[in-house]
Structures are given as structure tokens and as C-alpha cells.
PLY file of the C-alpha trace (Angstrom):
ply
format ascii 1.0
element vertex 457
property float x
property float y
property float z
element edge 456
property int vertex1
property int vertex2
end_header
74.17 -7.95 -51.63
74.42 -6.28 -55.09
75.83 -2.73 -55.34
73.74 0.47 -56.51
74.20 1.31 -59.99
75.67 5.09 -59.69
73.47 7.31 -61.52
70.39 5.56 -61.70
67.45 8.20 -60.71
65.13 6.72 -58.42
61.24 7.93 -58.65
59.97 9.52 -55.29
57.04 8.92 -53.56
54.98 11.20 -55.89
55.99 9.69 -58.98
58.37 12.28 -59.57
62.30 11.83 -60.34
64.54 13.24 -57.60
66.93 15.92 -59.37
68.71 17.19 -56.17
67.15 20.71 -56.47
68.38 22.84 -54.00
66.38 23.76 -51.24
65.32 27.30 -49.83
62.67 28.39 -47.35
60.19 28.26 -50.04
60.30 24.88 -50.09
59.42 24.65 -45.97
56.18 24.97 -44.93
54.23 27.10 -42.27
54.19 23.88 -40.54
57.29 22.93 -40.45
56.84 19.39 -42.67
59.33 20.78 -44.80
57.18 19.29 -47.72
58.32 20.83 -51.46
55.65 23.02 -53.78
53.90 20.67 -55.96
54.88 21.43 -59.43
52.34 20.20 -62.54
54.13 20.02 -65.81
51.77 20.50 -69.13
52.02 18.36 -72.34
53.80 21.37 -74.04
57.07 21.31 -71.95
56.79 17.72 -71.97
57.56 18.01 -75.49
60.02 20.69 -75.21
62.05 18.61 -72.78
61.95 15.84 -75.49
63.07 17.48 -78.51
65.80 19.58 -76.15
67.40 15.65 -74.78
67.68 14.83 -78.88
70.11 17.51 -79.16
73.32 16.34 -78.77
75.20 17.73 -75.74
78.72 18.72 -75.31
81.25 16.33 -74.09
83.14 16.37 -71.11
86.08 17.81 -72.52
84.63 20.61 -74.39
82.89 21.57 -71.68
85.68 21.71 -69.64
87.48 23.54 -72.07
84.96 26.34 -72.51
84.97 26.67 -68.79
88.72 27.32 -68.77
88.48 29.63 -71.58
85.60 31.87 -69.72
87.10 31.38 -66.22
90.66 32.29 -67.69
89.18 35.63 -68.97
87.38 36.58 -66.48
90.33 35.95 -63.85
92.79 39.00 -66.01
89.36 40.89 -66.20
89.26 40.85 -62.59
92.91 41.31 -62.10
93.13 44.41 -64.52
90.03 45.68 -63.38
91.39 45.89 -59.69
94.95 46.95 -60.55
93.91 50.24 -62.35
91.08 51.36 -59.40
94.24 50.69 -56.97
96.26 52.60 -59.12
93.70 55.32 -60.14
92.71 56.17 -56.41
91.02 55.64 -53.29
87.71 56.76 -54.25
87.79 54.28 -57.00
88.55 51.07 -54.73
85.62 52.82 -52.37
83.69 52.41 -55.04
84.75 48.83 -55.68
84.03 47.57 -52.29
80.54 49.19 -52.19
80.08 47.15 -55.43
81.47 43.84 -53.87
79.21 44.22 -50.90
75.66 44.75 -52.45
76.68 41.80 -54.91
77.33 39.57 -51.98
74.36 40.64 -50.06
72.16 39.91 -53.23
73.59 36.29 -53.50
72.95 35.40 -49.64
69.74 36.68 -49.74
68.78 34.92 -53.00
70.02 31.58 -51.33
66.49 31.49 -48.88
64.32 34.12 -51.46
60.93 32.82 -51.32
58.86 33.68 -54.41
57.40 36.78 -52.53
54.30 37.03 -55.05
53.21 33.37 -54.52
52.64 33.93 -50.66
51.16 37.15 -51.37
53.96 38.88 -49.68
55.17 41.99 -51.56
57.03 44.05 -49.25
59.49 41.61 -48.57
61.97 42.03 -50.93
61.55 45.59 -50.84
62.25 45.11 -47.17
65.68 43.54 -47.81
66.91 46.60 -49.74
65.96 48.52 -46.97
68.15 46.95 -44.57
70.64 46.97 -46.51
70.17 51.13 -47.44
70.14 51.83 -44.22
73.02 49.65 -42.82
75.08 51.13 -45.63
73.92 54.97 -44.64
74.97 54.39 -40.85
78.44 52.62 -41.75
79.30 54.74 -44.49
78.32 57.94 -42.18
80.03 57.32 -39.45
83.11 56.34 -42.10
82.83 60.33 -43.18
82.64 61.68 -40.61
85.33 60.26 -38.54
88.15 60.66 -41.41
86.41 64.14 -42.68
85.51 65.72 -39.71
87.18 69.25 -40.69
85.36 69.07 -44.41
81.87 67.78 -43.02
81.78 69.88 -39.53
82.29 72.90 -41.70
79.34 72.42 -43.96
76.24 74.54 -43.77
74.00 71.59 -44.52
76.02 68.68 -43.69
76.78 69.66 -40.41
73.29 69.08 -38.54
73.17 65.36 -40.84
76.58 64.51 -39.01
75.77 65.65 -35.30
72.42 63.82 -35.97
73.85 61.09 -38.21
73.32 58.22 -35.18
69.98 59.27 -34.59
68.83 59.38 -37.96
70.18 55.89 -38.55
68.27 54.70 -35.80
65.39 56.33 -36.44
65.37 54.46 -40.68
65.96 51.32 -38.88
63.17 51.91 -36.31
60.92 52.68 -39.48
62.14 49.48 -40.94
61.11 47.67 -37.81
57.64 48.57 -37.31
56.94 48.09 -41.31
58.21 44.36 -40.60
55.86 44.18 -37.68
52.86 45.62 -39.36
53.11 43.59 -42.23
53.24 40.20 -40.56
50.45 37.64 -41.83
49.07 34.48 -40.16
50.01 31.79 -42.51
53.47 33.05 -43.28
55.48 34.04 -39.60
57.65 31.18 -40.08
59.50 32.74 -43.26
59.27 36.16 -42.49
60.92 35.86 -39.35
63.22 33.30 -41.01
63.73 36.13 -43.42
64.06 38.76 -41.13
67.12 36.69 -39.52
69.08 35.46 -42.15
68.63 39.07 -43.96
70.44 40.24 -40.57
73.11 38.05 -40.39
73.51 38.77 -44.06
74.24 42.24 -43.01
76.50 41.45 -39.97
78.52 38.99 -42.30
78.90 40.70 -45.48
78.36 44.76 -44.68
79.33 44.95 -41.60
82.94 43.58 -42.37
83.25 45.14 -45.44
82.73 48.65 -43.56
86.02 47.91 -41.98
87.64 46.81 -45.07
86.53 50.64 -46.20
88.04 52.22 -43.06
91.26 50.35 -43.71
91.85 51.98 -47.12
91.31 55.81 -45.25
94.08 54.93 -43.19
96.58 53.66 -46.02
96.22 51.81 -48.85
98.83 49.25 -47.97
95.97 48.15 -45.14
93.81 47.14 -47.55
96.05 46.02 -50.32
98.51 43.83 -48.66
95.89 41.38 -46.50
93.52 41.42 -49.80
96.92 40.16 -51.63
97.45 37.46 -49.07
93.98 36.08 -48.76
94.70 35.29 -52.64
98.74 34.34 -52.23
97.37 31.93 -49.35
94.50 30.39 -51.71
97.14 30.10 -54.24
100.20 28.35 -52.66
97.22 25.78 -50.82
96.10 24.65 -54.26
99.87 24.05 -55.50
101.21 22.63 -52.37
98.01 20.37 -51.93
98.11 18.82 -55.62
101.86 18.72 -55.12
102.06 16.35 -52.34
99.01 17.11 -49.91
97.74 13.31 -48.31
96.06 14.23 -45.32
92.62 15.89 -45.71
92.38 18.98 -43.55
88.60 18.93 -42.97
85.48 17.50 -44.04
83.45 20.45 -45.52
86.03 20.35 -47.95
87.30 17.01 -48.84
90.35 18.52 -51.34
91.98 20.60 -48.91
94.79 19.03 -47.28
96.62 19.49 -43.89
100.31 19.52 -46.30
98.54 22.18 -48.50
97.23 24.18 -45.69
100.88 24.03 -43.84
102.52 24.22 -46.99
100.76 27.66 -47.78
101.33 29.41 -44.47
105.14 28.97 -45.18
105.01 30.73 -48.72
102.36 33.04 -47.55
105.13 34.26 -45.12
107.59 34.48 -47.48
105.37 36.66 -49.98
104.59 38.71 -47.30
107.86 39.79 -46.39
108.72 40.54 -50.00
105.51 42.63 -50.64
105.83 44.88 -47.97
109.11 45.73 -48.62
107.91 47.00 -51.87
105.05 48.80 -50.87
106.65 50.65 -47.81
108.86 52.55 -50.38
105.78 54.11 -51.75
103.92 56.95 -49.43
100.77 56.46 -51.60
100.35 52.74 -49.62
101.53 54.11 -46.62
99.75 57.30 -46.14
96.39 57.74 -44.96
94.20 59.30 -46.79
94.32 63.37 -46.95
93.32 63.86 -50.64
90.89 61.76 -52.33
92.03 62.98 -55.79
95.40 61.25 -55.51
97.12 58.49 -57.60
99.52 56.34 -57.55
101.59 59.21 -59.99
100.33 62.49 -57.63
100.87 60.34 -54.59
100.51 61.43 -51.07
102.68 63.15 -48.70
103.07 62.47 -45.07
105.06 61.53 -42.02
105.32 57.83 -42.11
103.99 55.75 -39.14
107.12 54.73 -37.27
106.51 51.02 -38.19
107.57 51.52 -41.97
111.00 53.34 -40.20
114.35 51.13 -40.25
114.50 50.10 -36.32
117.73 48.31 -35.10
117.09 44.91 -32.86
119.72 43.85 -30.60
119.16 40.23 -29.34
119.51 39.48 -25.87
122.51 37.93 -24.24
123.05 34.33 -24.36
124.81 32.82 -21.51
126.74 30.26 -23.87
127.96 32.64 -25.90
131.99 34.35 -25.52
131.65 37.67 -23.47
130.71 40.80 -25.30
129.46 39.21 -28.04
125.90 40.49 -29.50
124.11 39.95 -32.40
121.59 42.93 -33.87
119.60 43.59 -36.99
118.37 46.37 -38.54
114.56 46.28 -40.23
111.52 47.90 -40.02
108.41 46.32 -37.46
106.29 46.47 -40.22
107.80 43.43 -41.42
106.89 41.51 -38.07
103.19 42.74 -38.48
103.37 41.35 -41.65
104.43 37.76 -40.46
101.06 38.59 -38.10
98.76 39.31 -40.63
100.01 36.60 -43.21
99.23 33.84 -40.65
96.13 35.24 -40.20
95.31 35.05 -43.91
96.47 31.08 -43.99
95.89 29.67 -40.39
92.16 31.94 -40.03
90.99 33.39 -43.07
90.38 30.14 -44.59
87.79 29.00 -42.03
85.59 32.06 -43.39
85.80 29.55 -46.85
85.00 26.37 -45.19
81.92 28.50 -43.64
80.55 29.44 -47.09
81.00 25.32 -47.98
79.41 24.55 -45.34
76.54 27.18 -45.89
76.67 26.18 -50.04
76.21 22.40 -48.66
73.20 23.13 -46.47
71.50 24.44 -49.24
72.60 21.96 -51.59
74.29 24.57 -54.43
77.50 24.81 -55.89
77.62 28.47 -56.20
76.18 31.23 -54.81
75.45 33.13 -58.04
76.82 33.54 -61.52
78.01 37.40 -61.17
81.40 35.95 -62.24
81.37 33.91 -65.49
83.85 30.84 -64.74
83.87 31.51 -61.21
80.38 31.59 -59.43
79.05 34.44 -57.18
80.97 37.68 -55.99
80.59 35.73 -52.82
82.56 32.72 -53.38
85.54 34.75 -54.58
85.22 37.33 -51.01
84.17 34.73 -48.19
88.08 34.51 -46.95
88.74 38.77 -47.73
86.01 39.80 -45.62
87.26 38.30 -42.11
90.96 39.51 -43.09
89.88 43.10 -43.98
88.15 42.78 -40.81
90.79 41.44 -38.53
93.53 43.91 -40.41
91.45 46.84 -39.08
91.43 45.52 -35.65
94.89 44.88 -35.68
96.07 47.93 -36.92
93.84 50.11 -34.22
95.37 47.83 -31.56
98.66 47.67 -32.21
100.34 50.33 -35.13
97.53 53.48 -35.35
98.92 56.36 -33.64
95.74 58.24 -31.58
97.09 61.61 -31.82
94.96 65.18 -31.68
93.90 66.18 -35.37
92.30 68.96 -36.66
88.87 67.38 -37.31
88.77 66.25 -33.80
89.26 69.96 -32.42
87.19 70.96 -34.70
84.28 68.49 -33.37
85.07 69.25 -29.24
84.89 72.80 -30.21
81.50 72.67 -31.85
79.89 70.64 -30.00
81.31 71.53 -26.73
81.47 75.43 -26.89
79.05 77.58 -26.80
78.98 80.41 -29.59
80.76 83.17 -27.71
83.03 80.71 -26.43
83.89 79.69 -29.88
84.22 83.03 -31.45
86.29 83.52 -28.06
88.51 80.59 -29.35
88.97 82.37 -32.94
90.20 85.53 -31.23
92.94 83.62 -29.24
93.65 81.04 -32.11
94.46 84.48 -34.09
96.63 86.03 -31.54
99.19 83.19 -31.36
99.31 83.08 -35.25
100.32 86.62 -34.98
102.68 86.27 -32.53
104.22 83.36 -34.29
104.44 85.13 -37.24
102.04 82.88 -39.48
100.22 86.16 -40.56
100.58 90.23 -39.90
98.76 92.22 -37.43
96.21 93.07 -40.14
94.25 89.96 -40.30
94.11 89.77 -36.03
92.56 93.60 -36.48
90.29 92.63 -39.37
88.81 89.42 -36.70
88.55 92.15 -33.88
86.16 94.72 -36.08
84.01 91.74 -37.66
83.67 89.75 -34.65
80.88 90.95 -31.96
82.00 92.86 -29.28
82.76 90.52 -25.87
80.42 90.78 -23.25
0 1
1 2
2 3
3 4
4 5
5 6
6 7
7 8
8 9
9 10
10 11
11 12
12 13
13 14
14 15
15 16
16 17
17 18
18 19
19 20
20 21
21 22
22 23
23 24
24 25
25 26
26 27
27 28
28 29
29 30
30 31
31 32
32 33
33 34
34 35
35 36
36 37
37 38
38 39
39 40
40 41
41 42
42 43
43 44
44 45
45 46
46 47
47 48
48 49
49 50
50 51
51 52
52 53
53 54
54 55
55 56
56 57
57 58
58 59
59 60
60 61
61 62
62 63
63 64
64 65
65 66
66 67
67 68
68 69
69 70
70 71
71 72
72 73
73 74
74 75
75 76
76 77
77 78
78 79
79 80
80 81
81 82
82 83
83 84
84 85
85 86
86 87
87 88
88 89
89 90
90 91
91 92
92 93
93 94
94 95
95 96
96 97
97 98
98 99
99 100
100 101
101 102
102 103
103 104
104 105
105 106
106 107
107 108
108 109
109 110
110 111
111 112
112 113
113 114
114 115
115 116
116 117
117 118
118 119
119 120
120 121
121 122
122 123
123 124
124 125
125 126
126 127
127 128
128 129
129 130
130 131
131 132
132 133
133 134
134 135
135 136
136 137
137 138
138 139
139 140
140 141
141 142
142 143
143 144
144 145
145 146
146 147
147 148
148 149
149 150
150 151
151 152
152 153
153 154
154 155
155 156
156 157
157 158
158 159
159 160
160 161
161 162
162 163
163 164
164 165
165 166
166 167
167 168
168 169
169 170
170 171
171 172
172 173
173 174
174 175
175 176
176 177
177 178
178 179
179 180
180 181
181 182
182 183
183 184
184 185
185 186
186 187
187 188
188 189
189 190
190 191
191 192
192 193
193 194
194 195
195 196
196 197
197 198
198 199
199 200
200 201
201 202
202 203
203 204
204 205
205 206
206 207
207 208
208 209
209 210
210 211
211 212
212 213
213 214
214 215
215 216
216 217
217 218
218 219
219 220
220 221
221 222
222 223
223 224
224 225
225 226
226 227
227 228
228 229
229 230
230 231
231 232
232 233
233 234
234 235
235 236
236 237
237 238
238 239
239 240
240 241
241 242
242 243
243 244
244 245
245 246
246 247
247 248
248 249
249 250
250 251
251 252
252 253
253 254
254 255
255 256
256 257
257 258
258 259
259 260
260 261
261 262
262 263
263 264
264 265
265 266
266 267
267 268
268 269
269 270
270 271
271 272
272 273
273 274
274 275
275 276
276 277
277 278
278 279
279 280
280 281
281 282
282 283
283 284
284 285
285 286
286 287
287 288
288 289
289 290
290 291
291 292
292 293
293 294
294 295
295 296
296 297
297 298
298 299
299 300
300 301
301 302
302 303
303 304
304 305
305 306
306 307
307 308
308 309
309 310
310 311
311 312
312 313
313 314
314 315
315 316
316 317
317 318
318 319
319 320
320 321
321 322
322 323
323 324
324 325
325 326
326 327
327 328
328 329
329 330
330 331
331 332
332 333
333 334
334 335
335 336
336 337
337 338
338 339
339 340
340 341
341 342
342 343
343 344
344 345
345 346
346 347
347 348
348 349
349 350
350 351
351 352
352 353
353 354
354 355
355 356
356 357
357 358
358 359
359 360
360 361
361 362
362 363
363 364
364 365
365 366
366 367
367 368
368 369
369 370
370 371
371 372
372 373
373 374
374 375
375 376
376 377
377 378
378 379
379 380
380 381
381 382
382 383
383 384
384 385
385 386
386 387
387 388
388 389
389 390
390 391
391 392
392 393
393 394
394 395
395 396
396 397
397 398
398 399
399 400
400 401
401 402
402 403
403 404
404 405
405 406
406 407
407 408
408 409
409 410
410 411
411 412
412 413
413 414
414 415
415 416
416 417
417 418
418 419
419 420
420 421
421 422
422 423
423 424
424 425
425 426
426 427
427 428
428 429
429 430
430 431
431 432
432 433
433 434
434 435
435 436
436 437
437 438
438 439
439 440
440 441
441 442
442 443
443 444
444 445
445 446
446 447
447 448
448 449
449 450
450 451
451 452
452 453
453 454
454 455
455 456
């Protein structure tokens, strides 16, 4: 039995070679055959495609080596475009992860876009937006108003938009709905509800995740910073330690990652992460929550630390081997133990959020999910680990290191939407009286309240 000849193209059944095009939900049918559009080529770009195979091509190795040039650009663009909106503020990374997300969500969606026009269906791009507006306008809402309560609660106009802001969501999306439904057409329910699916897992996947990733630089910039930095330490160490002496292969979605390089990376991943925190913790900018959005990383922030970033002494327990008396302790702050948590997370975990891109890149036969990054694909293939981590380091820190203490934006929120007016003008009258009697201001200011206020009834 003779072998194939590798790279022989073999005519299909219509006469037509088979170029491994990737696939979409275009390319399926109402019926389910799964049968690809027909395409007629014309004399004219038969011709074209002639005279543009006489041009000579470039060689493997220049090809290669323009690659390396563009990706290797690109990568200190990245990195210097990242460092200085870290550095410049919150508002600014904000603004970066918005970015990031609508990217991503463009490049999933494009993976199944259907040539809307062709099938005569208009709205359905439009539609995708849509979603994704109104996703964005919940998430980003309830963001706001949980961190900003005493700014937003205060506000003339923004007030009624944030005791409403649940209902108004619900209320775009329900408008959203009923559009989908009226616009359904015999001929083409397959895709659209195929559409109407994937668009919503897009959502869940990308937006969704990435809302916690916001939420996680309100509460300090180190929770964002430091399990971004080990998503990419982890990817890092893996590619070393797997063309260094990696053997085994690790799984099948992607043949070049090995069980030595995965192992391998989780070690040094450790390692970084003990050494990064230790840096960052001596900076209150990282470590504080957000209370100004104007800061830097010169102005800083000022606050009392969470008691993980506090020097804690550990005193092992008693080992019945050991002489009597004797003890051994150590001094260090638990932040360094949450580290060790999250930096497993980011090798043992956060890599399987890769694998599930592959696997999603394979089923639709690509090797990208976009060119938004010259050298390095889609915004997507860069962020498929980061969004699971940002996610899993906001559910980590609520669980285990937030401190759920009273604020001001929270008595502020019970007070308004739990009093009535008198009893809140009632409130301002005693709230004035202590600060008198403590001393914060004169008698003046408590007389002043008494004469504007209304009289009590």
C-alpha cells in the first residue's frame, strides 16, 4: 500500500479544490445538510489568480523573520502601553478593560457571522451590539453604584437612574427580546437562534468575567495587577520549561504543551509570586481601594491597609519528637499565602480557559481569532487564560480577605431608600447634634440646620 503524497490537493466532488476554509454557520444550511455556498469564479479573477502565483513568494525564513520583527514590536507596544495606564490611574486601566472586552466580543462573534445581507437579515448584527450595550450598561451600573454610592445617591439626576438602574436594564433587554422574536423569518430560525446563543454565551464568557476583572481594580490595584501578571509569568515559564525538557504531552487540544512544562511552570509561578507581592504590598496605591479616581502611582492613595498586607507572626505547632520547649515561628504577612493560592490558580486552572479557546479555534478550523494584534492574532487569543483568573481573583478575595464593614455609601443608600423624608431630615438633626457635642463643628452650624429645616410635626 503506497503512502499519500503530503500536500497533494485533492478535487472534491464539485470539481472544486479543497482549501480547508474555515467553517461558520453560514456555511450550514436551514436544513441541517451542512452543505457550503456555491461560489462561481469569473474569467477575470481567474486571471488575477494567475498572474498573482507568477510572483515570486517569500521564503520560509523571511517570512518567519518578518513575523518576529512585527510580533516583537507589538509585544513592548503592548507592554508599554499597559505599564503607563497602570501607572497613570485607575480610570485609565477601566478604560483598557472596556477596550479588551468589546475587541473580544467582536472576534467571537465574527467566528459564526453569517453574511447578514445575503439571507436578507439586517437587524442581526445590529442585534449583537445591542446585547452587548446593554450587558455593558447593567454590569458597569451596578459597578458605580456599589463603589460610588455616596457620589451617585447624592445626584439630582443620577439618583432615580441608580434606584431604577435593575429595572431599566431589564426593561433594554426585554426590548432586545421581543425585537429578536419579531424579526424571526421562516427559512432562517436555525441561525438566528444559533446566533442568538452563541451571541449569549459570548457575553457570559467574555463580559461577564471581565465585569469582575473591573470590580477587582475598585478594590485595589494589586487585585487586578498581580493575577493579570501571573496568567503571563505562568504562560511564560510553560514555554521555557516545556522546550527545555518537557516529553510528556499534557493534552490533546494542544499537542506542544507538556505535563514537565505545565509542572515546571507552577513551581516558578510560585516563586514569582512570592517576590511580586512583596513589592507591591509596600506601595498603598496597589493596596488601596479605590477612593479617588484621579490618583497615580506619584499622588498615590491613602488608607488603612487590609490586615493581610500586615506582618503576622506564625508559631508552628508542637511536634512530639522534638526536645521540650522547643518552637519554631515565623513572621510574614498572609498575603503571601493568598498569593501561593492565586498563583496555582493561574498555572493548575487558568490554562484550561486556553485549551478551551483551542478547542473552540479547532472546531472552526482557524488559527486565530482575529488580527487586532499584528504578530499575535486576536485580542482574544492573548485574554482567554486572564479572564477566568480576574474572575476567580474576585471571588476569592470576597470570600476570603474583603472586610464587609459599614461605609458611608451604604448608610447613605438604607437611609434613602428606607426613610421616609421627615425621618431623614429627622436623621440630619441628630447626625448634627453629636457633631456638636463631639466637637467636629460649633453650635452655629446645629442652629443654622434648626431654622432651615421644617419645623417637626
Amino acid at each position: 500500500m503506497t503512502k499519500p503524497r503530503r500536500g497533494v490537493r485533492f478535487p472534491s466532488r464539485n470539481g472544486h479544490a479543497s482549501d480547508g476554509r474555515r467553517s461558520s454557520f453560514s456555511e450550514i444550511s436551514e436544513d441541517g445538510s451542512g452543505s457550503p455556498v456555491k461560489i462561481k469564479s469569473s474569467p477575470q479573477l481567474d486571471g488575477i489568480s494567475e498572474k498573482a502565483s507568477e510572483q515570486p513568494s517569500m521564503s520560509d525564513y523571511e517570512k518567519k523573520k518578518a513575523n518576529f520583527i512585527t510580533r516583537t514590536f507589538w509585544t513592548f507596544v503592548m507592554i508599554g502601553g499597559f505599564f503607563s495606564a497602570l501607572f497613570a490611574g485607575h480610570i485609565y486601566i477601566i478604560a483598557c478593560i472596556t477596550i479588551v472586552q468589546i475587541v473580544s466580543f467582536k472576534e467571537v462573534i465574527a467566528i459564526a457571522s453569517v453574511p447578514s445581507r445575503a439571507r436578507q437579515l439586517r437587524p442581526t448584527k445590529s442585534l449583537n451590539w445591542y446585547w452587548l450595550a446593554t450587558t455593558m450598561y447593567f454590569l458597569y451600573g451596578e459597578s458605580v453604584i456599589y463603589y460610588f454610592k455616596h457620589i451617585v445617591l447624592v445626584d439630582k439626576v443620577l439618583l432615580p437612574l441608580a434606584t431604577h438602574h435593575r429595572f431599566i436594564s431589564f426593561v433594554l433587554y426585554v426590548i432586545g427580546f421581543v425585537f429578536f422574536v419579531a424579526n424571526l423569518k421562516a427559512g432562517h430560525l436555525k441561525f438566528q437562534f444559533a446566533n442568538f446563543g452563541w451571541t449569549h454565551m459570548a457575553l457570559y464568557l467574555i463580559v461577564v468575567q471581565a465585569h469582575f476583572v473591573m470590580n477587582n481594580v475598585f478594590e485595589g490595584m494589586i487585585w487586578f495587577f498581580l493575577p493579570a501578571a501571573l496568567v503571563i509569568t505562568n504562560d511564560i515559564f510553560a514555554y521555557i520549561c516545556g522546550i527545555t525538557f518537557g516529553r510528556t504531552q499534557l493534552i490533546k487540544l494542544s499537542p506542544k504543551k507538556t505535563v514537565e512544562g505545565f509542572v515546571g511552570a507552577w513551581f516558578m509561578t510560585i516563586i514569582w509570586a512570592i517576590l511580586l507581592t512583596n513589592i507591591l504590598m509596600r506601595s498603598k496605591y496597589f493596596i488601596c481601594p479605590v477612593n479617588d479616581l484621579g490618583a497615580n502611582i506619584f499622588t498615590g492613595l491613602e488608607c488603612d491597609p487590609n490586615p493581610v498586607f500586615l506582618s503576622h507572626t506564625y508559631t508552628l505547632p508542637y511536634l512530639f519528637f522534638l526536645p521540650e520547649g522547643a518552637s519554631f515561628s515565623f513572621t510574614t504577612e498572609p498575603m503571601q499565602f493568598h498569593s501561593i493560592v492565586l498563583a496555582s490558580f493561574a498555572s493548575l486552572i487558568a490554562p484550561f480557559g486556553g485549551f478551551f479557546a483551542s478547542g473552540l479555534k479547532r472546531t472552526f478550523k482557524i488559527k486565530d481569532f482575529g488580527d487586532s494584534i499584528p504578530g499575535h492574532g486576536g485580542m482574544t487569543d492573548r485574554m482567554d487564560c486572564q479572564f477566568i483568573m480576574g474572575f476567580f481573583a474576585f471571588i476569592y478575595y470576597q470570600t476570603f480577605i474583603a472586610q464587609h464593614k459599614v461605609n458611608v455609601g451604604a448608610i447613605m443608600e438604607l437611609a434613602i431608600t428606607g426613610l421616609t423624608l421627615e425621618e431623614q431630615m429627622e436623621l440630619v438633626r441628630g447626625m448634627s447634634r453629636y457633631l456638636e457635642n463631639q466637637g467636629a463643628w460649633g453650635p452655629g452650624v446645629h442652629d443654622c440646620l434648626e431654622q432651615v429645616l421644617p419645623a417637626r410635626r
